[in-house]
N, C-alpha and C positions, 0 to 999 in steps of 0.2 A: 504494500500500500504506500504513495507517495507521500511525502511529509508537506504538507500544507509549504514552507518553505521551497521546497523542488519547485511547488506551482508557481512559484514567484519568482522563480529565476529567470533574470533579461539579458539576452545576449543581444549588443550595440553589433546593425551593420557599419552604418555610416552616425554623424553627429545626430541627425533626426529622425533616423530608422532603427526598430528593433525586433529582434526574433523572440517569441514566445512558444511555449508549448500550451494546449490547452488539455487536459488528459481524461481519459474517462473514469478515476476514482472519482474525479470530482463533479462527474456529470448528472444530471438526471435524466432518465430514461439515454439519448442519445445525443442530448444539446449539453454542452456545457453548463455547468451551475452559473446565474445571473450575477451572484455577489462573488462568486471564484473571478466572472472575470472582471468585476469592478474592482478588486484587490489588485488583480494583474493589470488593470490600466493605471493603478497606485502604487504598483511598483514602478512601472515605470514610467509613471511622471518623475517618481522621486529618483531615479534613477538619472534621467535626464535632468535634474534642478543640481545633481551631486558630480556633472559630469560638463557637459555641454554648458549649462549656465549654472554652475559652481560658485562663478562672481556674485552670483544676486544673494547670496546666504539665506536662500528662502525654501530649506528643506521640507517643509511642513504642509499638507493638503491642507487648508481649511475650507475649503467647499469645492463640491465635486455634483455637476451635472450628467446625466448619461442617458442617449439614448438608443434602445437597440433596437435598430432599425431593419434587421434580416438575422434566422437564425445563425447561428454559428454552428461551430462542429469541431469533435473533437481531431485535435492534430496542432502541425504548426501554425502558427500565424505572425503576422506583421506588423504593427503600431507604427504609424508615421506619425511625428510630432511638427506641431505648424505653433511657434512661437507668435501667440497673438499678443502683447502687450506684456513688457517688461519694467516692472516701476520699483520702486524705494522701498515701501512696504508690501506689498502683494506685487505680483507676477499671474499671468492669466496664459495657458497653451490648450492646443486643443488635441487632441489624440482620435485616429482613427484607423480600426482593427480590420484588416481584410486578411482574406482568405481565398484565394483561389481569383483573384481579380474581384473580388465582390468589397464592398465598404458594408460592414456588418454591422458593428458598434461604433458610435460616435461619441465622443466624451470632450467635455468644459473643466479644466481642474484648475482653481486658483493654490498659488503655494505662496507661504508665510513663512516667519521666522516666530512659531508663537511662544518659543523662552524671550525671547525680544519684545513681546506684545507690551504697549502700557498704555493708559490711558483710566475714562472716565468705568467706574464698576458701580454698580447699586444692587441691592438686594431685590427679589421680587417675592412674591406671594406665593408660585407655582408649585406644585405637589403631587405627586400621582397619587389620580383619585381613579376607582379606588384604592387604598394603600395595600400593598402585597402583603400576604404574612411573610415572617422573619425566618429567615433556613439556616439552617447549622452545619455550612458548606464539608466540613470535616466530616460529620456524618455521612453525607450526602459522597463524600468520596467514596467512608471509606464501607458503605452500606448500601448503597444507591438512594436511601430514603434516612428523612428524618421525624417520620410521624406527620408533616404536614409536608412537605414536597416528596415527591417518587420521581424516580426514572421513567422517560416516556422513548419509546421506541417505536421507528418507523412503521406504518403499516405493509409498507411495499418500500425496502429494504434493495431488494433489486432494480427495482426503477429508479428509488431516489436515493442512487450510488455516494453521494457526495453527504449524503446527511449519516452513513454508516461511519465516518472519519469523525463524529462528535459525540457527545455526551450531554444530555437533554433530559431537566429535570423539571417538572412543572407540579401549579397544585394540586393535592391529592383529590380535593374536594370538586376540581374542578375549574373552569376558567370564574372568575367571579360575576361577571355579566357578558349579555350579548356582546359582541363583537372587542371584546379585548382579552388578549390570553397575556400569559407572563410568562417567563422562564429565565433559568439559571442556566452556563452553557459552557461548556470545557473541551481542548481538542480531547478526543478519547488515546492520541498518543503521550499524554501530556507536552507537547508545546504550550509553549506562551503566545498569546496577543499580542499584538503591535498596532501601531495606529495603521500601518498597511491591511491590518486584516478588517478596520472597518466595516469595508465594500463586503466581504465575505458573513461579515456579523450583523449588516443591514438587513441581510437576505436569508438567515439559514435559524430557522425555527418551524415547527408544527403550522399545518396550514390551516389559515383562520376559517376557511370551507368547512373541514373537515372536524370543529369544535363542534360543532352541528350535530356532533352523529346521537348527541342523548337528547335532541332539544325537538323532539317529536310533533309540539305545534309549527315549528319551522321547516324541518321536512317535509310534513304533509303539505303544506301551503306551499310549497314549491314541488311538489310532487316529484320528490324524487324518493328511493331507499336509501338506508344506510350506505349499505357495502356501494352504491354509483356514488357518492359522497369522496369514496378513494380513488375515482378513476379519471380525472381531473391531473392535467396540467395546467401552469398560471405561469404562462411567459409574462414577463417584467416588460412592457414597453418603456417607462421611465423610469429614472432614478435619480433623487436628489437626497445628497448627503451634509450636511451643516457640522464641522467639526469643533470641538469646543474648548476640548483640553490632553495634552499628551499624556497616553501611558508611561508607565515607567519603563525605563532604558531597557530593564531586563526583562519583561513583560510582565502582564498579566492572567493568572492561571482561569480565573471565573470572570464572568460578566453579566449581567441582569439587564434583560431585555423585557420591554414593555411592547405589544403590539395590538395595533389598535385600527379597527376597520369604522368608519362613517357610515359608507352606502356600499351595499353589495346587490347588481342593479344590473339584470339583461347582460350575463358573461362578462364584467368589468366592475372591479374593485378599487379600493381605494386603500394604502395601508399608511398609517404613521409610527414608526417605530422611532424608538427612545434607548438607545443603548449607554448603563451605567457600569460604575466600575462595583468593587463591593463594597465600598463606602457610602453607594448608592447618591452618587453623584454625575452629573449629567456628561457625558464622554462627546456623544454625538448624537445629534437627532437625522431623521432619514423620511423620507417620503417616497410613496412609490403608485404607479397606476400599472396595472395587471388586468389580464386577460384570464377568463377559467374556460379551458377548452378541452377537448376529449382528449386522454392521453396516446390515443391513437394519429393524434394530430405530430405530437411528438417523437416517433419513431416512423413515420411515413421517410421515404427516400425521399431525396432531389429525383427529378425527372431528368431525361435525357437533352426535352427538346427546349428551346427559348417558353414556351408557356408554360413546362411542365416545372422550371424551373423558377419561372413567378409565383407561379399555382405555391410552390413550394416553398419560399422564401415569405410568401404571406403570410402570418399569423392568424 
């Protein structure tokens, strides 16, 4: 199995080009995982701010637009960097990932120096409502539960390849209301976090569809069953990530994610996640619009001919 770190390794063609691997531990079903490869467009931004524009001392993503535009697939691929505006405090590039002549993923990354940040700070009111209970992460290691969170494990393990690389503990009792679930989250190799793994931690938790499966006034009134509840893929068309504060050098073992759906509406969702450290302090907030489509949509080929191969890249 690849170490989350392998996925992120950027090999430089030239100052503005780079090679990627995208691999299928980290895939679901046959497309690459959505936040695997937001982390690999945050590798190498950062990669690029520590090489090619080194001078600007502005190692740090602090916000990160993306959108993906045409499936991707697993293998190699290409990041061309197009340096959009270069300033004092923030720097702004834009990255775009093709494969095989196609531009797949398009991405906005601003980078900072945020040990350098100073300025005006105030306090605000803000608080997750509602408030999680308290977990006793040692337990939780070294047991998988602590009486009030448990270990939660994929339903379809083989399709969602990329979520078998983690360790997912949520409440015992359950999600606390419609459309927000909570979890605690660890590599299951023990690696640490970094702020590169953001993109990977925006995207990788229990799918909010599929909280559904006990809430029997909701199913009925969508007329669907349980078990079609798991057979659902949710490609990511956007992603917006708002960064807030650095990990520590050496990383982070756990992470407390909050996620949160508004409107779930005619096959397109809306998610707000909130990733904290376990100080339960606000790390990065993240925004996303999804699509829920038959997982069969997800392992269909590319087609041979010009249509077959729109047909195909459509969502």
């Amino acid at each position: 199995m690849a170490s989350f770190a392998e996925v992120l390794k950027v090999e430089p063609v030239d100052s503005h080009s780079y090679r990627v691997g995208l691999l299928t531990e980290w895939s679901i079903g046959s497309v690459p995982h959505g936040g695997v490869v937001t982390s690999v467009l945050q590798a190498v931004a950062k990669h690029h701010f520590s090489t090619t524009l080194r001078s600007q001392n502005q190692p740090d993503c602090i916000t990160l637009h993306v959108d993906f535009v045409q499936r991707t697939s697993v293998g190699p691929a290409i990041v061309k960097v197009k340096d959009i505006k270069l300033g004092r405090q923030t720097s702004t590039v834009q990255l775009t990932l093709t494969q095989d002549g196609r531009d797949e993923v398009i991405a906005v990354l601003t980078h900072a120096n945020i040990t350098a940040e100073s300025g005006l700070s105030l306090p605000t009111a803000w608080r997750l409502s509602p408030s999680p209970e308290p977990a006793d992460l040692k337990q939780l290691l070294a047991h998988g539960t602590d009486g009030t969170w448990t270990q939660w494990k994929s339903p379809r393990p083989d399709f969602r390849k990329a979520s078998v690389n983690m360790d997912f503990f949520i409440p015992k009792q359950g999600r606390a209301e419609r459309g927000v679930m909570d979890q605690w989250i660890k590599f299951k190799n023990g690696e640490c976090f970094t702020n590169t793994c953001l993109g990977l931690l925006s995207d990788m938790f229990p799918q909010m569809v599929e909280s559904y499966s006990e809430d029997e006034e909701a199913i009925q009134k969508a007329g669907i069953g349980k078990k079609e509840l798991t057979m659902h893929w949710y490609p990511t068309l956007a992603l917006n990530l708002d960064v807030k504060r650095l990990l520590p050098e050496e990383g982070a073992q756990w992470m407390f994610i909050r996620i949160q759906s508004k409107l779930i509406h005619n096959g397109r969702k809306d998610l707000e996640v909130i990733i904290m450290n376990e100080e339960q302090e606000v790390v990065a907030l993240s925004h996303h619009v999804a699509m829920i489509l038959s997982a069969a949509r997800n392992l269909a080929k590319r087609g041979g001919g010009q249509n077959d191969k729109e047909s195909a890249s459509r969502l």
